[in-house]
C-alpha positions in Angstrom: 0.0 0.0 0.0 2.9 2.1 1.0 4.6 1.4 -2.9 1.1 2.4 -4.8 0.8 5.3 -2.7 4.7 6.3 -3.4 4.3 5.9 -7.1 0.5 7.9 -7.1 2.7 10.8 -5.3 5.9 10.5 -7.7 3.0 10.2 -10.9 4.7 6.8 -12.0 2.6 4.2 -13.5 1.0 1.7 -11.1 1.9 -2.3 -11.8 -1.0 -4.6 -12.9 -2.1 -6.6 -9.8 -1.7 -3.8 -7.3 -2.9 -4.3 -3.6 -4.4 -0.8 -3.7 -7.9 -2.3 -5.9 -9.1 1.6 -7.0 -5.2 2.0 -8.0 -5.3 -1.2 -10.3 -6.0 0.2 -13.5 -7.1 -3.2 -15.3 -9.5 -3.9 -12.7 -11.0 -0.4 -13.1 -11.0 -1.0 -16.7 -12.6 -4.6 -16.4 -15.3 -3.5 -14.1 -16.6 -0.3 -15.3 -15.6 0.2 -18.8 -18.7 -1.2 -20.3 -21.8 0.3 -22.0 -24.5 -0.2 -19.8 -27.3 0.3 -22.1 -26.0 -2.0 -24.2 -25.7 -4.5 -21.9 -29.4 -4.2 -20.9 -30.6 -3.9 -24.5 -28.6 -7.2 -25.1 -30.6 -8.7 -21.5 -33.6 -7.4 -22.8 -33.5 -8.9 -26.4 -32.0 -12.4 -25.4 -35.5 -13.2 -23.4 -35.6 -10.5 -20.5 -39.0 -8.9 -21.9 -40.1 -12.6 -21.4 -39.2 -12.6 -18.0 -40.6 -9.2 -16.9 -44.2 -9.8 -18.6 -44.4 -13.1 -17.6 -47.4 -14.0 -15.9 -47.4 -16.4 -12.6 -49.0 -19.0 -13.4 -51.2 -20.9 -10.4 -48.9 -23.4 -9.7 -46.1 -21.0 -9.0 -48.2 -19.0 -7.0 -48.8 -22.3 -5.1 -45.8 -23.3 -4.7 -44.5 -20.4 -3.1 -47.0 -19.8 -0.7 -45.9 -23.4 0.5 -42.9 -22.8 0.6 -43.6 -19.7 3.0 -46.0 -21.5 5.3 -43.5 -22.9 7.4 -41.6 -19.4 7.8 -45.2 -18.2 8.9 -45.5 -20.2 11.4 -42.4 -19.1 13.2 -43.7 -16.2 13.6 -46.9 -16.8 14.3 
C-alpha cells in the first residue's frame, strides 16, 4: 500500500495486480468500462422482456406460498 501510494505521489505508473484495488488500473477497466445500455438492450433482447411480462402462473403461486407456510408459522 505504501509502494502504490509512493508511485500515485511521484506520478509513476501503477503495476497490474496492485494491492491498492481503486489504483489497479485493469481492474478499473474490467469493471466499469462497459456500455451499460448496451448490456441491458442485449438482456432485454436475449428473453428479459419474457421474463418481466411473464405472468405467474397458479402453480407458481402455489408453490410459493408453500414454501412460506413454514416461515409463517415461526412467527406466528
Amino acid at each position: 500500500m505504501r509502494a502504490a501510494m509512493a508511485a500515485e505521489l511521484e506520478g509513476k505508473s501503477i503495476p497490474d495486480g496492485n494491492p491498492n484495488q481503486c489504483a489497479d488500473k485493469t481492474k478499473t477497466r474490467i469493471q466499469f468500462d462497459y456500455d451499460a445500455y448496451a448490456e441491458v438492450e442485449r438482456w432485454w433482447m436475449s428473453g428479459g422482456r419474457e421474463r418481466i411480462e411473464a405472468k405467474p402462473s397458479l402453480a407458481g403461486v402455489a408453490a410459493a406460498i408453500v414454501a412460506v407456510i413454514p416461515f409463517l408459522r415461526r412467527w406466528w
